[in-house]
Structure formats: structure tokens, C-alpha cells
Backbone as ProteinMPNN parsed JSONL, in Angstrom:
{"seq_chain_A": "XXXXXXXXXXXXXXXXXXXXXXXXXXXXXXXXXXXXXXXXXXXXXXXXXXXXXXXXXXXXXXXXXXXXXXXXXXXXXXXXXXXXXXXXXXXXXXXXXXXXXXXXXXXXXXXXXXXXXXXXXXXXXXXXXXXXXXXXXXXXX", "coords_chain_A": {"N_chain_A": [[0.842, -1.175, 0.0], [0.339, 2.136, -1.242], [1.705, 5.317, 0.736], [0.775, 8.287, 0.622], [2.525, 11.601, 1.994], [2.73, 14.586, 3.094], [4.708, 16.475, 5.082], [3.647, 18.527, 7.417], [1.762, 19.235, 6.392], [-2.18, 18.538, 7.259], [-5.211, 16.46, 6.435], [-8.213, 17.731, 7.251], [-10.633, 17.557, 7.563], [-13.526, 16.374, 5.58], [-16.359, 16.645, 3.495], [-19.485, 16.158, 1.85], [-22.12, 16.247, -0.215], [-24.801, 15.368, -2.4], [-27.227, 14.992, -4.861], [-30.399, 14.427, -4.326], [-32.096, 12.682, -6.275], [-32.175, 9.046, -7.524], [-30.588, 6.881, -10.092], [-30.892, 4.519, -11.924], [-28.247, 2.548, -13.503], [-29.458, 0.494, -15.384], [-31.67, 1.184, -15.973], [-31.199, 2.496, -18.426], [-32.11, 3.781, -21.598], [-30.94, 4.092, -24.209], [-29.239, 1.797, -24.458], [-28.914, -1.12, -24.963], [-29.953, -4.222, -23.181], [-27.947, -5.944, -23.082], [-25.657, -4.303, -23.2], [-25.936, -2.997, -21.403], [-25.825, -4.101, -19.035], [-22.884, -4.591, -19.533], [-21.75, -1.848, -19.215], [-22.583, -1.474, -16.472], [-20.769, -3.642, -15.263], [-18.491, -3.084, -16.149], [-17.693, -0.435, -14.696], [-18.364, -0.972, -12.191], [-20.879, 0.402, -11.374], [-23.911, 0.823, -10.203], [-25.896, 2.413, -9.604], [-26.715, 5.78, -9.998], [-26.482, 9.22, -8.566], [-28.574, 11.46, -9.851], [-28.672, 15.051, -10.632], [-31.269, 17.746, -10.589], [-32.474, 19.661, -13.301], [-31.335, 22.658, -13.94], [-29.744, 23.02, -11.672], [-26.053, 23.086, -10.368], [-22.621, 21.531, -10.606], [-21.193, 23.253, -8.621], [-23.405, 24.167, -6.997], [-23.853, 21.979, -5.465], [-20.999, 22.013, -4.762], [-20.927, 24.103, -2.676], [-22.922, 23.828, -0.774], [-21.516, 21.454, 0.467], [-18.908, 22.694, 1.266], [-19.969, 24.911, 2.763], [-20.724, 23.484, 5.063], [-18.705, 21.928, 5.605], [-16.54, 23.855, 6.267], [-18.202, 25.039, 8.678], [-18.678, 23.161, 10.335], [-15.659, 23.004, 11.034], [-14.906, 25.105, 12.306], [-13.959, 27.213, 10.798], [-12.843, 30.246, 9.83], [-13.768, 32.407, 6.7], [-12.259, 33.939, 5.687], [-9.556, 32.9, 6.673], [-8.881, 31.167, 4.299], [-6.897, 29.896, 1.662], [-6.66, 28.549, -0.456], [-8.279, 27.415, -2.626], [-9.178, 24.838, -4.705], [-10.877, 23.434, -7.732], [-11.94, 20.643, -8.188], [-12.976, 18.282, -10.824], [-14.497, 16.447, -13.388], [-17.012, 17.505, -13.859], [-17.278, 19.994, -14.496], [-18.846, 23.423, -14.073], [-19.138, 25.415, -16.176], [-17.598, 26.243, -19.454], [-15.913, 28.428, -19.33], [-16.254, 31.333, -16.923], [-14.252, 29.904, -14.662], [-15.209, 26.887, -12.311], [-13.776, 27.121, -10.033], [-13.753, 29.873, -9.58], [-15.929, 30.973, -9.521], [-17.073, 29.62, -7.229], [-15.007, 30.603, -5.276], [-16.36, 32.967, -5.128], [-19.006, 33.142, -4.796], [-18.716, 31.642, -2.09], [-17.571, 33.697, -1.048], [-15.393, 33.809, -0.251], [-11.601, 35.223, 0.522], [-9.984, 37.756, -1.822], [-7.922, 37.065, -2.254], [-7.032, 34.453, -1.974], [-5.8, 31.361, -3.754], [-7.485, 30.312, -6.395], [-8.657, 27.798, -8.553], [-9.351, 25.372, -11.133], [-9.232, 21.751, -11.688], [-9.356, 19.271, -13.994], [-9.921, 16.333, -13.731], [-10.515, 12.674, -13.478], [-10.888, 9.913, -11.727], [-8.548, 9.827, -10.665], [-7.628, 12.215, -10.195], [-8.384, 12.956, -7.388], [-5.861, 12.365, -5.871], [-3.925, 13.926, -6.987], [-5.582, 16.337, -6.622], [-4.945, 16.723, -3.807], [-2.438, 16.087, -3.719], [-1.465, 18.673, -5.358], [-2.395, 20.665, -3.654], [-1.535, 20.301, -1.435], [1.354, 20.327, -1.556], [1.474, 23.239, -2.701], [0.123, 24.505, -0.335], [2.817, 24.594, 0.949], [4.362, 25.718, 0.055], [4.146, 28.467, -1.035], [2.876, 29.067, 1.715], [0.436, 29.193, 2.807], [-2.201, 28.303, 5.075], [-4.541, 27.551, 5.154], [-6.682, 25.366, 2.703]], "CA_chain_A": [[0.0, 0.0, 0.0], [1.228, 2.934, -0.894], [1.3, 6.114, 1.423], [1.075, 9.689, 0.618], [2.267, 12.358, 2.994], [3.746, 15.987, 2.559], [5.221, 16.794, 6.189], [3.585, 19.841, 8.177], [0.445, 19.344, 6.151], [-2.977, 17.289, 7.183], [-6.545, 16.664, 5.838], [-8.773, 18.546, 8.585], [-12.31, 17.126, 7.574], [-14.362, 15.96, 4.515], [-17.738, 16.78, 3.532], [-20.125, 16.216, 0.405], [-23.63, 16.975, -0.822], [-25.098, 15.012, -3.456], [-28.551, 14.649, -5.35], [-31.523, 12.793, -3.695], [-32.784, 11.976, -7.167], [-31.285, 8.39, -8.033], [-31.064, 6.716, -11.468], [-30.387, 3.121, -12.155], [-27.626, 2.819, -15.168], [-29.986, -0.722, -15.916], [-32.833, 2.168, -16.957], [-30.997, 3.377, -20.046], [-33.354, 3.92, -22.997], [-30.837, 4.105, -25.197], [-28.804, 1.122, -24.481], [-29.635, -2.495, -25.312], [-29.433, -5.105, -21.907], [-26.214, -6.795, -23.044], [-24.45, -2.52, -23.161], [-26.429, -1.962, -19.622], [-24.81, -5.02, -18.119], [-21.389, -4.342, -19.892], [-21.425, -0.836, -18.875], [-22.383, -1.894, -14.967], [-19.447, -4.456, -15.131], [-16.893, -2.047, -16.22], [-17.818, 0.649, -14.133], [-18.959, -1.117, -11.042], [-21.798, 1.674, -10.898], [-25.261, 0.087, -10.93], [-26.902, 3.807, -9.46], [-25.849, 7.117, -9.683], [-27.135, 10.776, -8.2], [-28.831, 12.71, -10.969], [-28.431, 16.676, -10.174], [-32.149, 18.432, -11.003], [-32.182, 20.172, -14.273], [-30.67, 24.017, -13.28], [-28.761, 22.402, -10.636], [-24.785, 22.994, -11.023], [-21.632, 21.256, -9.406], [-20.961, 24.071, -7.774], [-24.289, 24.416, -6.04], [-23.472, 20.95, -4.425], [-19.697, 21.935, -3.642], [-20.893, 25.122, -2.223], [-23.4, 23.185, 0.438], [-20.491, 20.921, 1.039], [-18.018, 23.457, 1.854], [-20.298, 25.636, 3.621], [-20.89, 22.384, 5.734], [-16.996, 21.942, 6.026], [-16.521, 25.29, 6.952], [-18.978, 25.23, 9.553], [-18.025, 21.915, 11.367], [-14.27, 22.879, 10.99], [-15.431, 26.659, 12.84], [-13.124, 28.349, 10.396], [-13.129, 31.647, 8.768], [-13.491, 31.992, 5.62], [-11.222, 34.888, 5.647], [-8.385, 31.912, 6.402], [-8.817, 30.087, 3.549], [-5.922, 30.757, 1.116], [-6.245, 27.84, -1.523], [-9.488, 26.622, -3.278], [-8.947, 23.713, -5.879], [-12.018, 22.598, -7.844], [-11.313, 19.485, -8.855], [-13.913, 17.353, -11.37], [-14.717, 16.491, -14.647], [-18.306, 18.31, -13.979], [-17.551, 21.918, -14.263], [-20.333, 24.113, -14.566], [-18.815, 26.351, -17.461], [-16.271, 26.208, -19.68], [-15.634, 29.76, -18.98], [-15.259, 30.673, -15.816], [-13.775, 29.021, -14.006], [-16.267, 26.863, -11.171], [-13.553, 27.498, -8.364], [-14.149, 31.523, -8.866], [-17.555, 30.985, -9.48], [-17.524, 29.045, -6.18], [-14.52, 31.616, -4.476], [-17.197, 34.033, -4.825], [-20.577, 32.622, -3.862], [-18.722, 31.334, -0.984], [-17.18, 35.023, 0.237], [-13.697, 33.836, 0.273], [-11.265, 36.844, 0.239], [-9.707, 37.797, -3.423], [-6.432, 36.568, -2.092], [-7.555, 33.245, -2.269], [-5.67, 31.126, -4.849], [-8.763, 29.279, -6.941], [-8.203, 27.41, -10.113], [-9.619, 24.052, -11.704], [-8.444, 20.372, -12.186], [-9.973, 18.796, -14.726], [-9.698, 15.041, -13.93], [-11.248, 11.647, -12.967], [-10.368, 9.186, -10.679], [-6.594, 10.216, -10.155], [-7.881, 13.678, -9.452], [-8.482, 13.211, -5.338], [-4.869, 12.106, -5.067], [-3.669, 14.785, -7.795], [-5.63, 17.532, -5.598], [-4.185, 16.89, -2.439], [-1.02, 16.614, -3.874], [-1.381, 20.09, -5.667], [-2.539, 21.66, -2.655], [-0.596, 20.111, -0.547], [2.103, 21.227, -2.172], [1.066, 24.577, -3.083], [0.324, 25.325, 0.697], [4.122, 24.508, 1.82], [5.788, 26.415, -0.936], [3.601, 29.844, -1.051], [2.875, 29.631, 3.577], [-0.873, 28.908, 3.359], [-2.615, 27.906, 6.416], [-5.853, 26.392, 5.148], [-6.904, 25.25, 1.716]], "C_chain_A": [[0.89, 1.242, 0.0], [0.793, 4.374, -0.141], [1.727, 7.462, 0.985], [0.985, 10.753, 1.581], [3.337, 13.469, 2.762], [3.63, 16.578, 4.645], [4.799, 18.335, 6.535], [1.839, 19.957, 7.758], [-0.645, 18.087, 6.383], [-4.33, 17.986, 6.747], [-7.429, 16.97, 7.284], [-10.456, 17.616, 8.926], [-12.724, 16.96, 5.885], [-15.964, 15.583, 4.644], [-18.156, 16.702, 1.898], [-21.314, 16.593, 0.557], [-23.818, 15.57, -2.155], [-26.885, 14.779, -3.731], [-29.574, 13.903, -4.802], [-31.85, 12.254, -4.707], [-31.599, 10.345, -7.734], [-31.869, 7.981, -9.351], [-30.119, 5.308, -11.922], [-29.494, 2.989, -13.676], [-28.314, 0.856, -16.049], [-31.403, -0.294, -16.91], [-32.378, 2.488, -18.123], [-31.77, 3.402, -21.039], [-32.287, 2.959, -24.22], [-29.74, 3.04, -25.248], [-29.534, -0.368, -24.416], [-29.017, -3.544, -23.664], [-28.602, -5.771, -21.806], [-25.296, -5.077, -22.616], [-25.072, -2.538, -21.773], [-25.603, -2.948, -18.874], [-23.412, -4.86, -18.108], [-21.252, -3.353, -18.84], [-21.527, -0.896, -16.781], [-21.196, -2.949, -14.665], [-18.646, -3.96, -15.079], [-16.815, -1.237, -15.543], [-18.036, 0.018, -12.335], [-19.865, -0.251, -10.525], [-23.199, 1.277, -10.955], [-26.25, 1.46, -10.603], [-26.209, 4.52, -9.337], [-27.141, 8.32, -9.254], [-27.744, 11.212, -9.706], [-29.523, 13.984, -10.261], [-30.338, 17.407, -11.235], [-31.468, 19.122, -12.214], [-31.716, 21.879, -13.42], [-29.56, 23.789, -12.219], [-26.998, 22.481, -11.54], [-24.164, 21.679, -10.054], [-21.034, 22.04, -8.585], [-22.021, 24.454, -6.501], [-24.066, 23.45, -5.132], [-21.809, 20.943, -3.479], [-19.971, 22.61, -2.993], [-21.66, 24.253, -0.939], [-22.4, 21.987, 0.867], [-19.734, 21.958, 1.839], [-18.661, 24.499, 3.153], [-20.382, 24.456, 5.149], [-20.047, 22.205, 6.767], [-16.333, 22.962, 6.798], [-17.17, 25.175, 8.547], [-18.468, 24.443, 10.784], [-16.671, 22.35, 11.658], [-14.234, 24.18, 12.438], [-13.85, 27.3, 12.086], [-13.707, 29.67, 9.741], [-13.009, 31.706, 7.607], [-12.668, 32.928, 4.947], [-9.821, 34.202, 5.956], [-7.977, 31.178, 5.165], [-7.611, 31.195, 2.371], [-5.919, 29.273, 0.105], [-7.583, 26.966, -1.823], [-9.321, 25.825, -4.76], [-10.267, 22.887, -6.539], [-11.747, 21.258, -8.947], [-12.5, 18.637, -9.015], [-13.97, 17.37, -12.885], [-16.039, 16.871, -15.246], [-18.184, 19.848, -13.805], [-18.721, 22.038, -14.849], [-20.356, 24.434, -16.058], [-17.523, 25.855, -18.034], [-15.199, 27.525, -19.456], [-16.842, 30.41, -18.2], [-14.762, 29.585, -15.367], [-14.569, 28.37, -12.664], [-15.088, 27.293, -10.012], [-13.516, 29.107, -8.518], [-15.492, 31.677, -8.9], [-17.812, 30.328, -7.843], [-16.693, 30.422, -4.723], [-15.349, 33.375, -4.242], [-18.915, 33.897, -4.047], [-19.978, 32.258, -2.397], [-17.99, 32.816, 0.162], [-15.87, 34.594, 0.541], [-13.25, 35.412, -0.126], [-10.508, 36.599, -1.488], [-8.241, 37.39, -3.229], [-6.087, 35.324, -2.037], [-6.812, 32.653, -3.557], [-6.605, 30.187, -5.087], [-8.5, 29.092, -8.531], [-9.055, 26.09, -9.973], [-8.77, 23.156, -11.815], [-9.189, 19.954, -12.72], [-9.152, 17.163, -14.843], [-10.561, 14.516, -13.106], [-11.162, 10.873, -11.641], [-9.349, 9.069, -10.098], [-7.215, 11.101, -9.651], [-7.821, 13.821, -8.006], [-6.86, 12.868, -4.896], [-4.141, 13.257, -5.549], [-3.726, 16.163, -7.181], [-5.045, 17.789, -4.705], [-2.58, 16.838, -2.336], [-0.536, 17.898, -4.581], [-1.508, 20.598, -4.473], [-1.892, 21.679, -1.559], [0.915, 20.979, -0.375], [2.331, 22.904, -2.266], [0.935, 25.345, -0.988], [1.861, 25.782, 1.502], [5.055, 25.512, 0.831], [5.166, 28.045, -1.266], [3.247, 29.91, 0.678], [1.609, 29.45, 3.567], [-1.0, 28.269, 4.257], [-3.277, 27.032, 6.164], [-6.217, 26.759, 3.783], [-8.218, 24.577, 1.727]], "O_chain_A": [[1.812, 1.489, 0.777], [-0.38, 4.708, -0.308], [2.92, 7.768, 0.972], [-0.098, 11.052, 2.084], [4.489, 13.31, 2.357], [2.612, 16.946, 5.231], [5.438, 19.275, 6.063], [0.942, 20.486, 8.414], [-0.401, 16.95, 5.98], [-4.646, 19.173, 6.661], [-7.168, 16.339, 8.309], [-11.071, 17.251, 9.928], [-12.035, 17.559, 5.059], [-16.593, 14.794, 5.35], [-17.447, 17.047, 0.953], [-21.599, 17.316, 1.512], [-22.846, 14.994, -2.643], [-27.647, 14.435, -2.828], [-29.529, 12.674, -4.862], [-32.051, 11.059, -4.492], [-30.479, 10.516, -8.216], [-32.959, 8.317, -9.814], [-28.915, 5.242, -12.169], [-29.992, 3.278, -14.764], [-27.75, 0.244, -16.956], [-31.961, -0.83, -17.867], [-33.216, 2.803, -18.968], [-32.136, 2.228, -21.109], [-32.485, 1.898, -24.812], [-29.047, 3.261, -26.241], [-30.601, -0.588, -23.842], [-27.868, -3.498, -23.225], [-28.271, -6.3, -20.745], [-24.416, -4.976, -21.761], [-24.42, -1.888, -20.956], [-24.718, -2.552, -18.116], [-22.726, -4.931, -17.089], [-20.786, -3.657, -17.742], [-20.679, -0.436, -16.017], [-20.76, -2.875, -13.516], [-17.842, -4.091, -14.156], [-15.636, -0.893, -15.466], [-17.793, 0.771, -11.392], [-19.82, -0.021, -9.317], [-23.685, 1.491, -12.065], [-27.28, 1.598, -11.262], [-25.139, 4.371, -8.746], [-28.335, 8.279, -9.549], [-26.955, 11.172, -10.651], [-30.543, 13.999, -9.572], [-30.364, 17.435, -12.466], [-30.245, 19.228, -12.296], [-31.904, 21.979, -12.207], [-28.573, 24.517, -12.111], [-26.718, 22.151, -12.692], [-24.753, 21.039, -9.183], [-20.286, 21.534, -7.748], [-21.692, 24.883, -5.395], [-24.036, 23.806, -3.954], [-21.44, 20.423, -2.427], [-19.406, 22.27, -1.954], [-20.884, 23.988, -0.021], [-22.748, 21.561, 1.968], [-19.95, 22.054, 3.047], [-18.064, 24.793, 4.188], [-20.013, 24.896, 6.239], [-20.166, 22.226, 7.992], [-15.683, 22.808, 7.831], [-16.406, 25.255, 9.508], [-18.011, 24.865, 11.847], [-16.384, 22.019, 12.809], [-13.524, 24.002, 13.428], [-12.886, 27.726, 12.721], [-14.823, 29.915, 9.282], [-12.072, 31.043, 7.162], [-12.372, 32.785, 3.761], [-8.845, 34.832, 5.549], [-6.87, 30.654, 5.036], [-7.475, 32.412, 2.244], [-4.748, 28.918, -0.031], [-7.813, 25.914, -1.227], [-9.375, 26.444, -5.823], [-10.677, 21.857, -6.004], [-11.449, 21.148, -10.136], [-13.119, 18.203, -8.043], [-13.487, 18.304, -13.526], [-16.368, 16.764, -16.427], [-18.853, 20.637, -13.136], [-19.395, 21.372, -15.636], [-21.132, 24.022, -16.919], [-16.623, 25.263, -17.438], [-13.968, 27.495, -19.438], [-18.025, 30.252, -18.5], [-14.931, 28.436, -15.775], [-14.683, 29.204, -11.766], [-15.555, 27.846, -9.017], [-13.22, 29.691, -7.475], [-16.092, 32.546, -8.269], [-18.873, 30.655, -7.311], [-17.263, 30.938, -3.762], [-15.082, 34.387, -3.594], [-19.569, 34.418, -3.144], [-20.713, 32.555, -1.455], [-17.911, 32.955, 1.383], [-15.277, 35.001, 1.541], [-13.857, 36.337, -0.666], [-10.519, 35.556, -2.141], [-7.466, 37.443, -4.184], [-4.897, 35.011, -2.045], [-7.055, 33.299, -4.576], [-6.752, 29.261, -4.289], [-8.24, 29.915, -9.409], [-9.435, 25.724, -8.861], [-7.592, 23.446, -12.023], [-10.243, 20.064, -12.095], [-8.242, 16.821, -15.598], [-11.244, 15.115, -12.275], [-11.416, 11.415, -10.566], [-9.145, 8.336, -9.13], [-7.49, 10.916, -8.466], [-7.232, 14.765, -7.479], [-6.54, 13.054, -3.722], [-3.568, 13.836, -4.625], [-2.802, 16.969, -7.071], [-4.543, 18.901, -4.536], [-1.782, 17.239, -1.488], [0.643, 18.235, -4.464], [-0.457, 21.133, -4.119], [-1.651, 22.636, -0.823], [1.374, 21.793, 0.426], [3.313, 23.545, -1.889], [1.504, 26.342, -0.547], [2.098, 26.729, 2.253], [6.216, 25.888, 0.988], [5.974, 28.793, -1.817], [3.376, 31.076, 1.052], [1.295, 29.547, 4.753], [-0.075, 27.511, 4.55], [-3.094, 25.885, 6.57], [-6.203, 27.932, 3.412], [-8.774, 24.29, 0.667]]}, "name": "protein", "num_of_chains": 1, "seq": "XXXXXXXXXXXXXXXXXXXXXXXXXXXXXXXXXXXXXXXXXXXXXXXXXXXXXXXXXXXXXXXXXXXXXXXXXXXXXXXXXXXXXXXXXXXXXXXXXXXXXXXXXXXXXXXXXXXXXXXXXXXXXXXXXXXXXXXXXXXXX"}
């Protein structure tokens, strides 16, 4: 097993949000019951969340974080590194972490940028930010 750890820095708390509406990937319309089985084999996913129509990914990170925030009792005047990391951005322009560094009232000193990846991405993030806090002095990301 392998272990990742950047010295001085730790993970504080983790919070999500997701959709009440679920949606069986065995419903597909437009797939035939040999592709629905394939596609649940390869994926190991037999239900997923589906997000209301208007609904972003930002509306769900934002009730996460506010969440995170809350439980953690930080300020959000600490925060000094917002990373939105998914392959569901809202827009292609902006960017969702200033779209989110603003709905959420961080300060403008805040570094906020995108990752655009999959299933690497959660180790990818925490090793950007990780990173990123020890080599610019951030406190809390």
C-alpha cells in the first residue's frame, strides 16, 4: 500500500452533498441489456445521483463546503487555496472554483483554479494543494 504524505500538512475534515434523485444505469433507454450489463461491469456503478435540471456542481460543492466550513469553525477569511477538482464543471468559462470563491465570500487573495480530472484527481488535488500550501505559507486550503 502505498502512502502519501507531505510533512507539516494534514486533511482537517471531509464533507459532500449530493442529489436525492437516483437513477439506475440498468434504466438506459438508449442502451440495449447486453451494453447496460457491460457498462455496470466495467464501471462497477449500478446507481448514480442525478443533479435536477438548473442544478450545477458548484451548487453541491458550495453546500459541502459551507458544511466543512462550519463543522471545521473556520473563517473563511483563512482560507488561502481553493482547488475545484472534477470532470463536472459548470462552465467552460469561468472558471467553477471563482464561481464558487465568490458565492462562498472567500477573500480575493484566495488562490482558486480548476483540475480537470477523474479518478486520479483526489490524489492529484491533495497533492497540488498540498504542495502549493508549503511552498507559497498557506494555512488552510
Amino acid at each position: 500500500m502505498n502512502v502519501f504524505e507531505i510533512p507539516g500538512v494534514a486533511l482537517r475534515g471531509v464533507a459532500a452533498a449530493v442529489p436525492e434523485t437516483e437513477f439506475s444505469n440498468a434504466d438506459y433507454d438508449m442502451l440495449s441489456d447486453k451494453e447496460k450489463r457491460l457498462l455496470i461491469k466495467t464501471t462497477g456503478v449500478e446507481r448514480k445521483r442525478v443533479a435536477k435540471k438548473g442544478v450545477t456542481t458548484s451548487d453541491y460543492c458550495l453546500l459541502a463546503a459551507e458544511k466543512l466550513l462550519d463543522e471545521l469553525n473556520w473563517k473563511k477569511e483563512d482560507i488561502g487555496v481553493l482547488i475545484f477538482l472534477s470532470q463536472s464543471r459548470d462552465y467552460y468559462l469561468p472558471a467553477t472554483s471563482i464561481i464558487l470563491q465568490d458565492r462562498m465570500g472567500l477573500p480575493r487573495s484566495c488562490i482558486a483554479f480548476d483540475v480537470s480530472l477523474g479518478c486520479s484527481g483526489y490524489v492529484y488535488g491533495l497533492s497540488i494543494i498540498s504542495s502549493m500550501m508549503k511552498s507559497v505559507g498557506r494555512k488552510k486550503g
